[in-house]
C-alpha positions as CSV (number, residue, x, y, z in Angstrom):
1,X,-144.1,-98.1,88.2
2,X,-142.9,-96.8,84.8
3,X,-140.0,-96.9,82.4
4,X,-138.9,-99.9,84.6
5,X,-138.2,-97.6,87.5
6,X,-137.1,-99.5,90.5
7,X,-138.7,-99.0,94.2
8,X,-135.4,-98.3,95.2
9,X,-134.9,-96.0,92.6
10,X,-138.4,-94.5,92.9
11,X,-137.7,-93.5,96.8
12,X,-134.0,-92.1,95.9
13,X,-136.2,-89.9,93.4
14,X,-138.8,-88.4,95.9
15,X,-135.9,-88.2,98.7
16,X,-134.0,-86.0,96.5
17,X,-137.2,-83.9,95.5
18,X,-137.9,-83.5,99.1
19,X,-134.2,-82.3,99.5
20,X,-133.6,-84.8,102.5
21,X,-130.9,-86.9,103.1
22,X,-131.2,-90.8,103.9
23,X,-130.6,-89.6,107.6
24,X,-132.9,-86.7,107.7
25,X,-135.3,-88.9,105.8
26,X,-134.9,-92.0,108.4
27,X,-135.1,-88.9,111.2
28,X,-138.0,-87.7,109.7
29,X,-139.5,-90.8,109.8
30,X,-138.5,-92.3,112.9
31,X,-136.4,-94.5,112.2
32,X,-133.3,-94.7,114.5
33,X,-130.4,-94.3,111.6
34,X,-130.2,-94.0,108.2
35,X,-129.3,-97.9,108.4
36,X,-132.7,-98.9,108.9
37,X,-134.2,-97.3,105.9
38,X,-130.9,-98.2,103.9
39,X,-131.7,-101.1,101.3
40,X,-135.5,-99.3,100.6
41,X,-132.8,-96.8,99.0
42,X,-130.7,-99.1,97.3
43,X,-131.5,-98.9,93.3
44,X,-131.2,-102.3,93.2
45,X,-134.2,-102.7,95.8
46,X,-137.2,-103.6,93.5
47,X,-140.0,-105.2,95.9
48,X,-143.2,-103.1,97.1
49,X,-142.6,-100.9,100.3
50,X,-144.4,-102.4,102.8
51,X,-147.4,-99.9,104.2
52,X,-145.8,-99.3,107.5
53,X,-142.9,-98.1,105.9
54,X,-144.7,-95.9,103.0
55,X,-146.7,-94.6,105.9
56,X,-143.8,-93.1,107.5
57,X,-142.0,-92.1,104.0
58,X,-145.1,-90.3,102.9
59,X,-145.6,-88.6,106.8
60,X,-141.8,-87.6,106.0
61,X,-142.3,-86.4,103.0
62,X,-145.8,-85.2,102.1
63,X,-145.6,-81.2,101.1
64,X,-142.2,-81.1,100.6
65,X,-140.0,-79.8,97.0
66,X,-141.0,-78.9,93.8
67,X,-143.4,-79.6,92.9
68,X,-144.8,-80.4,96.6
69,X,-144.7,-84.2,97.1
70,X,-148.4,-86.1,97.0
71,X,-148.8,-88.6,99.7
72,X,-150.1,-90.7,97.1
73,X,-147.0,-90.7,95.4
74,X,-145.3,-92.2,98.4
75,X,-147.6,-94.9,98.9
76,X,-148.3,-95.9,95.2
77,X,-145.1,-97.5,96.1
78,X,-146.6,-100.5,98.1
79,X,-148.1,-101.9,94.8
80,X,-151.9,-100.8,96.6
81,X,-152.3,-97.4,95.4
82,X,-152.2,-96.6,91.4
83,X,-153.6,-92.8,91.4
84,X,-150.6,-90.1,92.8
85,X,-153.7,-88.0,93.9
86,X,-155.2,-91.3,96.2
87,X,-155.2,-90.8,100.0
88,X,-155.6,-93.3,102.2
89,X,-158.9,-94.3,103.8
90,X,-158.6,-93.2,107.7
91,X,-162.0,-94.3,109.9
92,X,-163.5,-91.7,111.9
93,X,-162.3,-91.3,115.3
94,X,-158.6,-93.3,114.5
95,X,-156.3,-90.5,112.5
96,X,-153.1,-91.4,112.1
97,X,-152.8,-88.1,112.9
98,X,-153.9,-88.3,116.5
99,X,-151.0,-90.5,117.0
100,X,-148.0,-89.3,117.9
101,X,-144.6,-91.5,117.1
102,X,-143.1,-91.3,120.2
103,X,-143.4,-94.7,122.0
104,X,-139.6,-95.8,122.5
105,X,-139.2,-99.7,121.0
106,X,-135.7,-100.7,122.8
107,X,-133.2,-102.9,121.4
108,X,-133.0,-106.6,122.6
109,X,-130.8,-109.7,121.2
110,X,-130.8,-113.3,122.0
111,X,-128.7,-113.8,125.5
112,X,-127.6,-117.1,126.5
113,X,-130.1,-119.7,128.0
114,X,-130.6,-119.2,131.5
115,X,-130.1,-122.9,133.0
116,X,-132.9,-123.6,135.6
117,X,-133.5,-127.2,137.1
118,X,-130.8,-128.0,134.0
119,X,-132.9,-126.8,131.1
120,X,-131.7,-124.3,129.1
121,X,-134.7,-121.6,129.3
122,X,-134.4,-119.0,125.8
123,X,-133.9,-115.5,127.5
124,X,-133.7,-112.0,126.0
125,X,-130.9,-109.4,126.2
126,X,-132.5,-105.8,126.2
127,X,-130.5,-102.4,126.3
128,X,-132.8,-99.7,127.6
129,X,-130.1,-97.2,126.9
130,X,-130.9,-98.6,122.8
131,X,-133.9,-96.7,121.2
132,X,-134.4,-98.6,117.9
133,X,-137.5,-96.8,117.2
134,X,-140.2,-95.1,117.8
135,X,-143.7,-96.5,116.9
136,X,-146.9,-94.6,116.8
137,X,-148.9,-94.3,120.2
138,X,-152.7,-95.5,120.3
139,X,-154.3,-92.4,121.7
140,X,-155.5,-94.9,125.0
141,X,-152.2,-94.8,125.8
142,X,-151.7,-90.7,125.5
143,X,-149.4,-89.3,128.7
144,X,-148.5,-92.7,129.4
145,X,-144.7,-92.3,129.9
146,X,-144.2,-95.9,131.6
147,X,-144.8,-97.8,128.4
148,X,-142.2,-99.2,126.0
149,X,-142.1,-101.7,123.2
150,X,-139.5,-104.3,122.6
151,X,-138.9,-106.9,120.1
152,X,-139.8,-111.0,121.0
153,X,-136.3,-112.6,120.1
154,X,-136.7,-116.5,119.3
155,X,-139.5,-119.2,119.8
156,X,-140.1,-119.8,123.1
157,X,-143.3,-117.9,123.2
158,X,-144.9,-119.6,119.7
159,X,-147.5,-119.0,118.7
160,X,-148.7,-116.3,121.0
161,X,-145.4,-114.1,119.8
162,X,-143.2,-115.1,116.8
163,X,-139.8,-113.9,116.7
164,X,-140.0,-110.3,115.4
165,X,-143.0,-109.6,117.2
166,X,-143.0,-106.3,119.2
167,X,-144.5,-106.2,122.4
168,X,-145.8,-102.9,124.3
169,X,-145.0,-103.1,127.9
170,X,-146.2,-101.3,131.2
171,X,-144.3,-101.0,134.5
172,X,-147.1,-99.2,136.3
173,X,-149.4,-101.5,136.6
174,X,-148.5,-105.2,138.5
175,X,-148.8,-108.3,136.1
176,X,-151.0,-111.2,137.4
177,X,-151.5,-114.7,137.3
178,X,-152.4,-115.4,133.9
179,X,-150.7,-112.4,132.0
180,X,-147.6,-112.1,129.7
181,X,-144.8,-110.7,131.4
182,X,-140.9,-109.1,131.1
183,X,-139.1,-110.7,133.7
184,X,-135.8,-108.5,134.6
185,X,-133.3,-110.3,136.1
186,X,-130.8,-109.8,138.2
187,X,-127.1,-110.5,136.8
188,X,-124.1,-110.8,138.5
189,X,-121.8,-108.6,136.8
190,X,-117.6,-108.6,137.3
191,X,-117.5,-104.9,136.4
192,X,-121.0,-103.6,138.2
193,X,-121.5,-105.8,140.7
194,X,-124.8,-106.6,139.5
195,X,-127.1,-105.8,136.4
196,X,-130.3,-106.7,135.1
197,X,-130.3,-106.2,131.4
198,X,-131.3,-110.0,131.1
199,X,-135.0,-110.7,130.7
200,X,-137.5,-113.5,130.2
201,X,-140.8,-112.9,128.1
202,X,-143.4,-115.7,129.9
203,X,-146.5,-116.3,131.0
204,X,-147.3,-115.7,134.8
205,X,-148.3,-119.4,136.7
206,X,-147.5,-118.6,139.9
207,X,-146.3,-116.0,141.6
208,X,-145.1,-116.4,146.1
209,X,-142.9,-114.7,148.5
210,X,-139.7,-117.1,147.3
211,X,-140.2,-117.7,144.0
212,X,-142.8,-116.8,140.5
213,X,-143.2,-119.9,138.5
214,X,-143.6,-119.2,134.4
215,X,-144.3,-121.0,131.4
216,X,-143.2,-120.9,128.0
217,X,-145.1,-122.8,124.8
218,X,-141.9,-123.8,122.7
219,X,-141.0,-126.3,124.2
220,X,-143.8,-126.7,126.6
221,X,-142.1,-125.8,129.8
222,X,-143.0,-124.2,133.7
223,X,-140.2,-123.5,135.6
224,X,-139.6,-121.0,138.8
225,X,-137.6,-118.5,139.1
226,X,-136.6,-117.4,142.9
227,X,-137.4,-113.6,144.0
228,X,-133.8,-112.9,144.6
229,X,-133.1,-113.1,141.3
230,X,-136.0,-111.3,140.1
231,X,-135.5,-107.3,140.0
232,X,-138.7,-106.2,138.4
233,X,-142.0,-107.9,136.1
234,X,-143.2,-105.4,133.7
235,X,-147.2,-106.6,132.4
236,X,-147.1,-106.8,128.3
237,X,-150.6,-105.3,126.6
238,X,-153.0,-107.1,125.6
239,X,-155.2,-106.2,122.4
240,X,-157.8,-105.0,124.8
241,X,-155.6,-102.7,126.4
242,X,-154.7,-100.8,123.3
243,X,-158.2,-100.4,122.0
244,X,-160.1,-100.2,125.2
């Protein structure tokens, strides 16, 4: 960037040609609040956008003020592009465009270890009432209103998900034997009676009438979990499932 212009400073500047707010901006750009786009604003912030995040500034932004906003412009922010005129390279057949950013990414948190056969098993807290984001839909999964997305919370599952990971998840089709699952368990509750916004992200071992037995890599562990406590088992996407 020029005359020592910050990235921070930089994204304040096209925000304010645009004539959006950091809200409308994060709105725009489909982010949940103006929180989650808050530091990229900060003058002080000085590192290159990441291109996820000058994806979604540029889709925000592109056309808009005086003069109209260059998507290049947006996304010479990662460090990658130089030329305001550039546009991004797009293979034939998987346009962004085609992609609508409406697949919900819920909210989750580290619960407390769930205590099974007295080891503490690393569990997941996960408010479906929380949309954090949404996240661009892969056209295979187009109409498909029973998937979501949710963030891996801790190490259990290293290295097939590290902490931060998001997941896409499907409640229509059954997981099997062999395949990652969200486990939603059944809480007791002093208020509801009963709850199940507690969940486990395993692997499926095992799965009988009284019990489905799971593993997780970090620590090495298979434990079982009885069906009375189990309310539901959502399947997590594979690779092959988003790309056919």
């Amino acid at each position: 960037m020029t005359n020592q212009e910050t990235t921070g400073a930089a994204v304040n500047r096209l925000r304010d040609r645009a004539g959006l707010s950091l809200r409308a901006l994060a709105a725009k750009a489909g982010y949940a609040a103006a929180s989650s786009i808050q530091r990229y604003a900060d003058p002080a912030f000085d590192s290159p956008l990441g291109v996820e995040v000058a994806t979604r500034f540029a889709d925000a932004m592109q056309g808009l003020g005086d003069p109209p906003i260059m998507r290049g412009e947006v996304l010479a922010l990662t460090g990658l592009v130089t030329d305001s005129n550039a546009v991004t390279f797009r293979m034939e057949g998987a346009s962004a465009d085609r992609m609508q950013r409406d697949l919900p990414i819920y909210g989750t948190a580290l619960g407390a270890d769930e205590i099974v056969d007295g080891e503490a098993i690393e569990q997941t807290t996960l408010n479906r009432g929380e949309v954090i984001e949404y996240k661009r839909r892969p056209p295979i999964l187009d109409g498909r209103a029973d998937v979501y997305g949710l963030y891996v919370q801790g190490s259990s599952m290293h290295p097939r998900f590290r902490d931060g990971d998001t997941v896409f998840v499907e409640s229509r089709r059954r997981p099997a034997v062999g395949d990652d699952a969200v486990i939603y368990l059944r809480t007791p509750d002093e208020v509801e009676g009963e709850r199940t916004s507690s969940v486990l992200i395993k692997t499926i071992v095992r799965k009988t009438a009284s019990y489905v037995e799971l593993e997780q890599f970090n620590p090495p562990q298979t434990f079982r979990i009885t069906m009375d406590r189990v309310d539901r088992m959502d399947r997590v996407l594979t690779l092959e499932d988003l790309i056919g």
